[in-house]
N, C-alpha and C positions, 0 to 999 in steps of 0.2 A: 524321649524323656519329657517330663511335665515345662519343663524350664526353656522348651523348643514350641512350646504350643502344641494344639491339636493336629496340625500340619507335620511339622514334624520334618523340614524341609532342610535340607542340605543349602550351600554357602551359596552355589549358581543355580538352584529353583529361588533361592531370596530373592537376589540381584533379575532375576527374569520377571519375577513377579511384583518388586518395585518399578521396574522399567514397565510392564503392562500398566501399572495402577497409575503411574505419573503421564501415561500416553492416553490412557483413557481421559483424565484431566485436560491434558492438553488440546484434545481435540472438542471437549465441553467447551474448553473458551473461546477455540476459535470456529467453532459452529454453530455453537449456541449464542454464548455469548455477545463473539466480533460480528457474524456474517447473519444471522438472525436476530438478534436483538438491537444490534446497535445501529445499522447499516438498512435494514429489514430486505436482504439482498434473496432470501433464503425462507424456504416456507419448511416446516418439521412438524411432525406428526404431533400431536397430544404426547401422546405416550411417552415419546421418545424427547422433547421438548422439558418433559417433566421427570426424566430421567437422569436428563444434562443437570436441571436444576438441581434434584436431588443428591448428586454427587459433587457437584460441586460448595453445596452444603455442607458437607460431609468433611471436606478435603480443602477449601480454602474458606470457607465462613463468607466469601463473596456475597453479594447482594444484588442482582440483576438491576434492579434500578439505578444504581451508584455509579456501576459499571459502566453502563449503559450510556448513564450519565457525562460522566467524567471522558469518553470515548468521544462522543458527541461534539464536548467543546474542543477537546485538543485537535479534530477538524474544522471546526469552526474560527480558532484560534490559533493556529498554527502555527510556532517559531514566532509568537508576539510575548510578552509579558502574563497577558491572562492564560496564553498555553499551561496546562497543568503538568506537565512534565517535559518539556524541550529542553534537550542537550547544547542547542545554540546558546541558549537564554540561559540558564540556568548550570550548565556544563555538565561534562559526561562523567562527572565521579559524582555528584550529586544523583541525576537519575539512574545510574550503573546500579549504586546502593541503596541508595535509598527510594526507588522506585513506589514499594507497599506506601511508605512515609508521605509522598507524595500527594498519591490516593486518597489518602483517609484524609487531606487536610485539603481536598478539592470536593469533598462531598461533605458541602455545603449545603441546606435546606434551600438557596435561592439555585444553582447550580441543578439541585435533582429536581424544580420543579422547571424549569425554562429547557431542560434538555432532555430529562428522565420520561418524559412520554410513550406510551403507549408500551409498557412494563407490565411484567406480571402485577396484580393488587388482586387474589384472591385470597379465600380463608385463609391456607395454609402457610401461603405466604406472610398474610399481617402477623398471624396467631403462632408459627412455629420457626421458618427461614430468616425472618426480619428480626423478629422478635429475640427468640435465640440463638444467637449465632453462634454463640459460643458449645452450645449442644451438640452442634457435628461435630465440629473437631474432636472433643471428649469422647462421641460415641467412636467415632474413628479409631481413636483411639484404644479405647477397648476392645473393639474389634482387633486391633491388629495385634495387641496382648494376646488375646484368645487365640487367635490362628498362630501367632508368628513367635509366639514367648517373650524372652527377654529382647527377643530382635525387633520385636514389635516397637522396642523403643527406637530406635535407627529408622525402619522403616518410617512412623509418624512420622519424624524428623525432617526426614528428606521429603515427606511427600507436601508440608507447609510450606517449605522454601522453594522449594520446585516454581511455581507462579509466580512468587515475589520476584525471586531471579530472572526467569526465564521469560516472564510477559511484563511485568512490567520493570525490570531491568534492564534486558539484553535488547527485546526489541523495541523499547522507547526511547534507548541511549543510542545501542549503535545503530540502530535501524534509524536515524536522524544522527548520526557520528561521523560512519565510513561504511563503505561497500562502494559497490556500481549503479549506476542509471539507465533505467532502460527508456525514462521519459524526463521532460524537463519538467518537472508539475512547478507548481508555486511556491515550494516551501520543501525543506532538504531532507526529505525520506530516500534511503540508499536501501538497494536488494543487499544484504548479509551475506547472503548464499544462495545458487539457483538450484541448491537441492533444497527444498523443503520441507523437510522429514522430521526433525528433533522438536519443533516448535511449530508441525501440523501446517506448515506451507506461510507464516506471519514471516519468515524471513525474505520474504518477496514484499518488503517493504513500500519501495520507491510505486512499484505497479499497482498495489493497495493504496496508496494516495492519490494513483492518477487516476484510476478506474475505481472511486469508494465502493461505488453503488455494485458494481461483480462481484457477486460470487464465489467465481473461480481467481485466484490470485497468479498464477503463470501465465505468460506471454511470450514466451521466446520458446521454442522447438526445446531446448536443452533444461528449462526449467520444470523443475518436478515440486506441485502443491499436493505433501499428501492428504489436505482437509478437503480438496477438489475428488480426490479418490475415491472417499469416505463419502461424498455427497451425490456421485454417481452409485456408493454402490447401496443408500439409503434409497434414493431413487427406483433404484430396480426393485423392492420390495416395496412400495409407494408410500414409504416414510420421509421421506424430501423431496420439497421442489423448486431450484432455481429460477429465480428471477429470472435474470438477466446477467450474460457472463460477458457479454461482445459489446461494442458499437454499433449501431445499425450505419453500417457503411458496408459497400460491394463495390468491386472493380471491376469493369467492364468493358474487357480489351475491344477495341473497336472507334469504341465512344467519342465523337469528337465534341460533342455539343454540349456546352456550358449550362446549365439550367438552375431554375430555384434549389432542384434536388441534388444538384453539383454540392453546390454551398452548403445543405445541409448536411450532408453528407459528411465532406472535410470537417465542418466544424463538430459532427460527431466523432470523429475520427481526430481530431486536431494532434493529440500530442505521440499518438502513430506518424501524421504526417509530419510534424517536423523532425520527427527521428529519422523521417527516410528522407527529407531536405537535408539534416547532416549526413547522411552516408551517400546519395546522390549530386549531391550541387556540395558543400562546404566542402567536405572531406578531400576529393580529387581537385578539387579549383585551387585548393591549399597546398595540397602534393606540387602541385603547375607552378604555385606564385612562392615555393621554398627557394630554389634558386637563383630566383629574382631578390629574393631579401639580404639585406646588410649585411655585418657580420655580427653586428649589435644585437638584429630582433633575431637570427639563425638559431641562435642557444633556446631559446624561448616557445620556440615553433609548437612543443605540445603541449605547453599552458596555452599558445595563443587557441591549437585548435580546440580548447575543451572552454573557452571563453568566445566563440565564437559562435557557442550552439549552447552557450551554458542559458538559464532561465536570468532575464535582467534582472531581477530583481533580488537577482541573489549575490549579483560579482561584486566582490568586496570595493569597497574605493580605491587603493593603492590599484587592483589589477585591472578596473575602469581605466585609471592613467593609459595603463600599459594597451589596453586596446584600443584605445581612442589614437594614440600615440603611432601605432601602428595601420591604421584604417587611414590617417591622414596622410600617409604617405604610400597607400598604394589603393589606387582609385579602383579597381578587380574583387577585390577582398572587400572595399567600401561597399561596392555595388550589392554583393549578395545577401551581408550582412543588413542591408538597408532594407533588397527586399524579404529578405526572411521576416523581418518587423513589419513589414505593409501586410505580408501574409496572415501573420499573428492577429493584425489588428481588425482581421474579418474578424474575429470571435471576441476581442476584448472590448472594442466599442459596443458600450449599452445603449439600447434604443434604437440601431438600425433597422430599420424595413426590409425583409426579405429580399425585395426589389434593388433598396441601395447596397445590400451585400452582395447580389448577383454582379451588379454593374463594376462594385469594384472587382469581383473577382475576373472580370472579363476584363478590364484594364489591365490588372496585373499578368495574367496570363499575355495580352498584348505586348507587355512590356517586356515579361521572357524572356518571351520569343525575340524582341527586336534586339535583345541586350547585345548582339555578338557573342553570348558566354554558351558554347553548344548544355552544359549540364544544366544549364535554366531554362533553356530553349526544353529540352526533354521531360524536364520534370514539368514544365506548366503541360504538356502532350501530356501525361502522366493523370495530374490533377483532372483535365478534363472526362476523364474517361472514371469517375467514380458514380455513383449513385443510390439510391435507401433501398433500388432491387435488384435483385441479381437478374444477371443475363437469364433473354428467356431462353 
């Protein structure tokens, strides 16, 4: 009937066909948008580049520059005050709902020209996408009157809110709220979920902070990015091309010799390796030294271990106390947490010389070894055996 649209479509071809039109979006922002526009992790066809745009025109009135923009600083700014959306700073019911809100009042003229670089600025762009934004939606809108009837109204509906909620709500709030860590980066991005799928693989939060510059957003065997799918299987038809997904770091069993490429290496690789310093050296040295502890610090044992490998810069003051309090009274625990920081600080001292990273790193491996602790002893054997080529 007239009042169902030209379509003409039952309850579950609706619901099938919003779920396509909101996934098609979704995968616009995070391929077009996150992983080629903002990051420029990601090379896309013309075509196909200008197809993202165009629908996203259509469907959220977005502006690639703004976007772009606004993305920019909240890595550059991260969990501070200038952040344009942190749930630390600002709290998670604030960016939960008012995420769009946010946006619009971070895209500022100084803001899209200090970040906004290297953005679309052709005709179409100045003359039709920028200019009227308010034209996609409307035409959307008709559109989906014309096909969808009276449902066309629900449908528009859900397909405006869809990105308010889902990108800059869901993964601005709790993707910086709660979840897991699969790295210690600098500033509290948490993976959501290691399935990927509703929000095109952006719930792999934590791993997208640590790795900006990839591409691909999975990292663990059990994590599924389906934006990463979607950019192999553009690939295969030679409409995308990945950056860069990895570290340039190789393991190279055998290896025993320390070199400038050692170094480089690790510090490519840096926050893989202290993931595998907590699950080699912290993790089991901590298991060793539980029934040497009080009855006092006993209770505490998995705050202690998740602050023992947690980023400094993040432990709150009161649980400082608490590990400080605890290190000073077992000189084992002291030891690896001290040198996990000597480790760290290959990479965080500015200005070292290739040459005086090497030498520390060849002390600290010394020092390992000599600790008496067998899992520091193994892991500097570990470290040395890395390099920028794979085994010939």
């Amino acid at each position: 009937m007239w009042f169902n649209g030209l379509l003409d479509l039952s309850v579950m071809q609706l619901i099938l066909v919003v779920l396509g039109m909101t996934h098609v979006t979704i995968i616009s922002v995070t391929l077009y948008l996150h992983r080629h526009s903002a990051h420029n992790s990601l090379d896309l066809h013309p075509a196909l580049k200008h197809f993202f745009r165009f629908w996203l025109w259509l469907t959220t009135a977005q502006n690639t520059k703004e976007w772009t923009a606004i993305h920019r600083k909240h890595h550059a700014k991260c969990e501070t005050a200038e952040d344009p959306h942190s749930p630390v700073v600002l709290g998670i019911k604030k960016v939960l709902f008012e995420g769009a809100e946010l946006y619009a009042s971070a895209a500022t003229s100084e803001n899209l020209e200090r970040y906004g670089q290297r953005t679309p600025d052709d005709w179409i762009e100045r003359n039709i996408y920028s200019r009227h934004r308010a034209l996609g939606i409307i035409l959307m809108a008709v559109i989906n009157l014309a096909l969808f009837g009276v449902n066309g109204i629900w449908i528009w509906a859900v397909q405006m809110v869809w990105i308010p909620f889902w990108a800059a709500g869901v993964v601005n709030g709790i993707g910086h709220w709660m979840g897991y860590r699969n790295f210690e980066c600098t500033d509290n991005a948490r993976n959501i979920s290691p399935l990927g799928i509703l929000i095109g693989g952006e719930e792999l939060h934590n791993n997208h902070h640590t790795y900006p510059n990839s591409s691909k957003l999975s990292r663990r065997w059990y994590e599924v990015d389906i934006g990463w799918g979607y950019i192999r299987l553009f690939q295969a038809f030679g409409l995308a091309k990945p950056k860069g997904y990895r570290p340039i770091a190789h393991y190279v069993p055998g290896k025993q010799d320390v070199d400038v490429e050692t170094v480089q290496a690790i510090a490519n690789n840096r926050f893989d390796i202290m993931r595998q310093y907590r699950k080699r050296v912290t993790e089991p040295v901590l298991r060793q030294q539980k029934s040497l502890m009080d009855d006092e610090i006993r209770p505490r044992y998995r705050k202690l271990k998740q602050l023992l490998s947690r980023e400094i810069t993040l432990i709150k003051p009161c649980d400082k106390e608490t590990l400080e309090s605890v290190l000073e009274s077992n000189a084992v625990l002291r030891q690896i947490y001290e040198m996990s920081n000597e480790l760290q600080a290959l990479w965080r001292q500015r200005g070292l010389k290739p040459q005086d990273k090497l030498q520390a790193l060849m002390e600290w491996c010394k020092d390992a070894e000599a600790s008496g602790i067998r899992y520091l002893e193994e892991f500097a054997a570990h470290l040395r055996a890395y390099s920028l080529r794979p085994a010939a």
